[in-house]
C-alpha positions as CSV (number, residue, x, y, z in Angstrom):
1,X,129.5,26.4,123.9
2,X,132.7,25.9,126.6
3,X,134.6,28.3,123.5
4,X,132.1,30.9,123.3
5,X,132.2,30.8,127.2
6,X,135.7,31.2,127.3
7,X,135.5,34.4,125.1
8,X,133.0,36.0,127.6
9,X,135.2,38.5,130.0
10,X,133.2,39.8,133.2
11,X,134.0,43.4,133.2
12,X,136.6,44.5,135.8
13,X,135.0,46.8,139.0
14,X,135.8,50.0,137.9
15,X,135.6,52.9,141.1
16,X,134.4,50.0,143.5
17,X,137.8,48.8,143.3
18,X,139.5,51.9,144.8
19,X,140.0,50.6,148.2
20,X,141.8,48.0,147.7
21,X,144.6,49.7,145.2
22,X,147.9,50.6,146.5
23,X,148.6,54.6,147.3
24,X,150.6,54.7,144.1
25,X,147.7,53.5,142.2
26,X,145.8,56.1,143.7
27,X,148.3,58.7,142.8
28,X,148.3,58.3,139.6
29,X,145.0,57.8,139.4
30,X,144.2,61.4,141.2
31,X,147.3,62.7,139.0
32,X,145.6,61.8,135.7
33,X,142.1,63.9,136.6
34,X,144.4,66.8,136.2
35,X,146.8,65.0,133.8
36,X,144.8,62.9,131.1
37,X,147.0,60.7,129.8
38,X,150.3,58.6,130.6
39,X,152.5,56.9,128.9
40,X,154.5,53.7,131.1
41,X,157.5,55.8,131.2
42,X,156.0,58.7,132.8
43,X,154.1,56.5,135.4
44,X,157.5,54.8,136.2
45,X,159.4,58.5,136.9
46,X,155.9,59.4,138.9
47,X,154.7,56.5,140.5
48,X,156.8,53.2,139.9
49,X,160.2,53.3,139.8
50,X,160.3,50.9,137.1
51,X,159.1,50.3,133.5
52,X,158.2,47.0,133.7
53,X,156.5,47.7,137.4
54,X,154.5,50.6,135.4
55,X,153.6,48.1,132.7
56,X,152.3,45.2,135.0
57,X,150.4,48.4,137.4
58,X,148.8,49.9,134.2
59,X,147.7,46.8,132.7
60,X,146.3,45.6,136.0
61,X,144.5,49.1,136.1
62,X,143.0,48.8,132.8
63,X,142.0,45.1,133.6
64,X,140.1,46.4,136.4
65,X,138.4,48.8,134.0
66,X,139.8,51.8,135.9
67,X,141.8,53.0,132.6
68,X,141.6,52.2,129.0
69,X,144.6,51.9,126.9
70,X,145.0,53.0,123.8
71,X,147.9,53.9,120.7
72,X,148.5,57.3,119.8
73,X,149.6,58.8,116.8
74,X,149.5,61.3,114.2
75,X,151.1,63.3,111.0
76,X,153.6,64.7,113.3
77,X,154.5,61.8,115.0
78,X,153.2,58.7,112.7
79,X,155.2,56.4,115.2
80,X,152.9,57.1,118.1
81,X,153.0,55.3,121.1
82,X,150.9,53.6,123.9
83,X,149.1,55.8,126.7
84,X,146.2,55.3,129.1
85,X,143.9,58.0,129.9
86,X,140.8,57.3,133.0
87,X,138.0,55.5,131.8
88,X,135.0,58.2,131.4
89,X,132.7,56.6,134.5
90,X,136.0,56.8,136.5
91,X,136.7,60.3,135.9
92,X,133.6,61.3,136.9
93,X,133.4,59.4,140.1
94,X,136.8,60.9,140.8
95,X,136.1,64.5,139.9
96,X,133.3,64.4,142.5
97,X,136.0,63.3,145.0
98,X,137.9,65.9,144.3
99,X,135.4,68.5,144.2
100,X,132.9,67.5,146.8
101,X,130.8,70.4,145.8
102,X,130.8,70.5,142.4
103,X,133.5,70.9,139.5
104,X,133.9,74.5,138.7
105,X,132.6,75.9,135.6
106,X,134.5,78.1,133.4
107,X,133.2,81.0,133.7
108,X,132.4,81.6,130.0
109,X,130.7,78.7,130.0
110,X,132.0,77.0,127.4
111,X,133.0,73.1,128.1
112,X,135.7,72.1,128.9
113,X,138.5,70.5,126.1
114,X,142.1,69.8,126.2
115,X,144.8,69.2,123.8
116,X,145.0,66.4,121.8
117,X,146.9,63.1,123.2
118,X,149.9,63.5,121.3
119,X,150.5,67.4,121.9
120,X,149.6,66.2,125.8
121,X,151.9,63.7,125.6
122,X,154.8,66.0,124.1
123,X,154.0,68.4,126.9
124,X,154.4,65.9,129.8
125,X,158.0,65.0,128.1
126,X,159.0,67.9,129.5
127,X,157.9,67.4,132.9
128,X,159.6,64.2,132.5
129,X,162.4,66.3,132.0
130,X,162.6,68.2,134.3
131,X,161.9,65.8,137.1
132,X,164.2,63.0,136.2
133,X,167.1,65.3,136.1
134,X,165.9,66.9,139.5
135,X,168.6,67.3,142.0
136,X,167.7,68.6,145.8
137,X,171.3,67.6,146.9
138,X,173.0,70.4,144.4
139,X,170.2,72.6,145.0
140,X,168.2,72.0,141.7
141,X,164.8,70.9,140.8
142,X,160.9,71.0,139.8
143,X,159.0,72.4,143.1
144,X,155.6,72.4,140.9
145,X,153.9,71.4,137.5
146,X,150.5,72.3,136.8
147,X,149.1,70.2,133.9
148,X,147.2,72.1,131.1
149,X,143.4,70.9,132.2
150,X,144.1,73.2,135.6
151,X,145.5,75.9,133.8
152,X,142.2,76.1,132.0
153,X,141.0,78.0,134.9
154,X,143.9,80.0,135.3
155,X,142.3,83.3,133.8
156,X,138.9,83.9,133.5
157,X,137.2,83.2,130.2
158,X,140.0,80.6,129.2
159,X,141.2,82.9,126.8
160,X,144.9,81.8,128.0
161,X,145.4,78.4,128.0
162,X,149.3,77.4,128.9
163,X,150.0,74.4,128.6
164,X,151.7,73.6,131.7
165,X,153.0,75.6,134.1
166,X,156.2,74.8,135.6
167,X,157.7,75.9,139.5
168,X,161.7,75.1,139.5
169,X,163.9,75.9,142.2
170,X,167.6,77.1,142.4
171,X,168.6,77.5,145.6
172,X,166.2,79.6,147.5
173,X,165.1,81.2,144.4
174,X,161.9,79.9,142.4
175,X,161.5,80.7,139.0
176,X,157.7,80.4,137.4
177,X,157.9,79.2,133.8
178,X,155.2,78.7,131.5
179,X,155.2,76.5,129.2
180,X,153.9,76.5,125.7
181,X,154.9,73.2,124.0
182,X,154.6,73.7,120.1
183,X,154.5,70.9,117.5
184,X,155.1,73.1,114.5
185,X,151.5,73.1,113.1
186,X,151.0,77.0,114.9
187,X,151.5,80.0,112.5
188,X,153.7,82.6,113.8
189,X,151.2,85.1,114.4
190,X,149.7,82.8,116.7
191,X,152.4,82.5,119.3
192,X,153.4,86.0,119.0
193,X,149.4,86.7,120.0
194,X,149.6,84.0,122.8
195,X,152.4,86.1,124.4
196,X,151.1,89.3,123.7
197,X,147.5,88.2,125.2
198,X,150.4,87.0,128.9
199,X,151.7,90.8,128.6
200,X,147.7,92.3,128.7
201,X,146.9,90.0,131.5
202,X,150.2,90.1,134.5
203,X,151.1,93.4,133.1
204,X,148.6,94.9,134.7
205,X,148.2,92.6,138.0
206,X,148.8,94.6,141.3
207,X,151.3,92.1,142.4
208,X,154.0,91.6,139.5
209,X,156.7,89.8,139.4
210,X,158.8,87.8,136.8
211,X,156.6,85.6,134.4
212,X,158.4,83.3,131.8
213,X,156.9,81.7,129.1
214,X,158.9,79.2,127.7
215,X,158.3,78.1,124.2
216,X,159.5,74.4,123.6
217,X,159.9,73.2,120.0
218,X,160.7,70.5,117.9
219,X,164.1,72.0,116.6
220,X,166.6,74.5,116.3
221,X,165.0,75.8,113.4
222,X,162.0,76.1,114.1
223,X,163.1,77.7,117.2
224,X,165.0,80.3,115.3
225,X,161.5,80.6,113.0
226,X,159.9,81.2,116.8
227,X,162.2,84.2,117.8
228,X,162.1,85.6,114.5
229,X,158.2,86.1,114.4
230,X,158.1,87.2,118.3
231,X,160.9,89.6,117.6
232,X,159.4,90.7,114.8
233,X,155.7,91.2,116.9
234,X,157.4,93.4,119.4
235,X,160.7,92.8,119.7
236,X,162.9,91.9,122.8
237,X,162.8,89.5,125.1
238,X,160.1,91.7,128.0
239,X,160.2,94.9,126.5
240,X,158.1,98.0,127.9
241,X,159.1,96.8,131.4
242,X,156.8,93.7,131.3
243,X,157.0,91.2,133.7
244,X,156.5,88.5,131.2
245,X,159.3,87.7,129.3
246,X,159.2,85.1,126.3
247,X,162.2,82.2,125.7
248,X,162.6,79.9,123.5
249,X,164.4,76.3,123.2
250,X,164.6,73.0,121.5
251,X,163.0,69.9,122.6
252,X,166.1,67.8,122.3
253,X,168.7,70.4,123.9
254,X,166.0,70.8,126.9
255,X,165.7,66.5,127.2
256,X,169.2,66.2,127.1
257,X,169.9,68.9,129.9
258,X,166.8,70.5,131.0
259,X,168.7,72.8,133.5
260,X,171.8,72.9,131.7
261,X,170.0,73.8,128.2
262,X,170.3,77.2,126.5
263,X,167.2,78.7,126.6
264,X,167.1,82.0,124.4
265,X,164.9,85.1,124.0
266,X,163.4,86.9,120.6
267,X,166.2,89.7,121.2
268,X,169.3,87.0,121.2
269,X,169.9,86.8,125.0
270,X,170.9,83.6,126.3
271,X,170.1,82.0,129.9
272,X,169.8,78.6,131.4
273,X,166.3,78.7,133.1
274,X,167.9,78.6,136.4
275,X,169.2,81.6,135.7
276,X,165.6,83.2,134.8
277,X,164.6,86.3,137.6
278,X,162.4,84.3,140.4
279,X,159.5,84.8,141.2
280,X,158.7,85.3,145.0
281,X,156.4,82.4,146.2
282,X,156.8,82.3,150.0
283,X,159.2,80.1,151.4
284,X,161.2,77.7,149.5
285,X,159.1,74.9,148.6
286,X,160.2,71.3,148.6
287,X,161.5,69.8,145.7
288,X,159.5,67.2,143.6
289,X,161.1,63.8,143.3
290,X,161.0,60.7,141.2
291,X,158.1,58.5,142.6
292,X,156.5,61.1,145.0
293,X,152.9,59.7,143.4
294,X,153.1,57.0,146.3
295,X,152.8,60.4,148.9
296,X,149.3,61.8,148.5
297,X,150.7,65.3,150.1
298,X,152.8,65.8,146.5
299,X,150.1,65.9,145.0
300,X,149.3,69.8,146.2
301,X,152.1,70.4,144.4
302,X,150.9,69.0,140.5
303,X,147.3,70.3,140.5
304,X,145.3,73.6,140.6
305,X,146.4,74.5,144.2
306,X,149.8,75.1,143.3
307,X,147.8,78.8,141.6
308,X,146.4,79.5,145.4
309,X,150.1,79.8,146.6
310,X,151.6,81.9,144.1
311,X,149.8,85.8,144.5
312,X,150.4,86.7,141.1
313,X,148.5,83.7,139.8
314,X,145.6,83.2,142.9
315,X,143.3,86.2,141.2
316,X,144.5,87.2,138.5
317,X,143.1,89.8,135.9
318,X,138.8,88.2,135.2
């Protein structure tokens, strides 16, 4: 009897212990409504600091029965790895929190899905990215990243779906970069159709200005495969004096150097993505850092109201 006893475990308290977690708890907890899942990694460059901090928070978190844990893998990537994603009563609890009155419903009312885990995990690599190589002091860095469960909304009837949409800042200037993270199991046709469905939608927006959608992949050749087909769709990079214009770069070039990294159109050019035309959002917004999680104010900057300040993207084409 004292063995089975000791096998019994008292489930943790789930929402009921919310205040009593530390703000970067909360963060990330808030973060992952839009976000999904995590990996340790990530929630040590958002929230932590440290691995092994993230480790000991996320376990704690799952103890408490606020997240469940779980080892993700796949064909493409049959190593897989460990991420944590809210646990369903605790997204809903917090989805009323953050919409008091209701979540909004897509308007074709169809329900609501994301990606699988592993292409969501890919995709928040390159935030990763982006915001560990960040630098304010030389005038460099991620100002805004919208996961892809906001970007769901983004157009009416859902019939674009990026998968992140990225804000990054050179200088003054702010460039808007969409991101489309592919895995390799998309035919050509489809990509060139994703891009050609970005042209029928901000082509024809009142206010225009320069839209980037920025194809991540898995390899150089792949990537040349990529340019090939969207080349071969329409050709050029943003041709018929569209506003969107279509890039293409490799996963590892972009990790290694994600501002330094040669990103590089269907037509051949050749830019780093700080070299992309901006796109006018106001004043200069502040940059994201490493560990902003623990500030609630950031964030305004990685969820659905990041769409709100940008004109081109608050009502776009229903």
């Amino acid at each position: 009897m004292t063995a089975a006893r000791r096998l019994i475990r008292r489930p943790g308290p789930g929402i009921a212990a919310w205040a009593a977690l530390p703000e970067r708890d909360r963060g990330l907890l808030l973060w992952l409504v839009h976000g999904d899942v995590v990996t340790a990694e990530l929630a040590a460059l958002l929230a932590y600091g440290h691995r092994r901090i993230a480790q000991r928070r996320l376990a704690r978190l799952v103890e408490y029965g606020l997240l469940i844990g779980f080892w993700a893998a796949n064909r493409q990537r049959p190593r897989g790895r460990y991420a944590y994603a809210l646990a369903k009563p605790v997204r809903a609890a917090l989805e009323r929190s953050v919409w008091p009155d209701g979540k909004p419903a897509l308007s074709d009312g169809a329900p609501e899905s994301v990606s699988p885990v592993i292409h969501g995990l890919a995709t928040h690599d390159v935030l990763a990215a982006f915001l560990r190589e960040s630098d304010p002091e030389a005038g460099i860095g991620l100002a805004a990243w919208v996961p892809e469960r906001p970007c769901i909304r983004l157009v009416s009837g859902g019939y674009l779906r990026p998968d992140a949409l990225a804000v990054v800042r050179a200088g003054d200037a702010s460039i808007l970069l969409v991101v489309e993270r592919d895995l390799g199991t998309e035919r050509g046709p489809v990509l060139a159709g994703k891009l050609e469905r970005y042209r029928r939608v901000y082509d024809h927006l009142p206010a225009r200005a320069p839209l980037h959608v920025g194809f991540v992949v898995d390899s150089a050749r792949r990537a040349a495969s990529v340019r090939a087909r969207l080349r071969a769709a329409r050709g050029g990079g943003a041709p018929g004096g569209s506003v969107v214009s279509a890039w293409v770069v490799a996963e590892p070039a972009l990790a290694a150097d994600p501002y330094g990294a040669v990103w590089t159109a269907p037509d051949g050019a050749e830019a780093q993505v700080v070299d992309f035309a901006p796109h006018w959002t106001g004043d200069p917004w502040p940059w994201l850092r490493p560990g902003d999680l623990a500030d609630p104010v950031a964030l305004e900057a990685l969820d659905d109201r990041v769409f709100l300040a940008i004109p081109m993207l608050a009502g776009p084409a229903q």
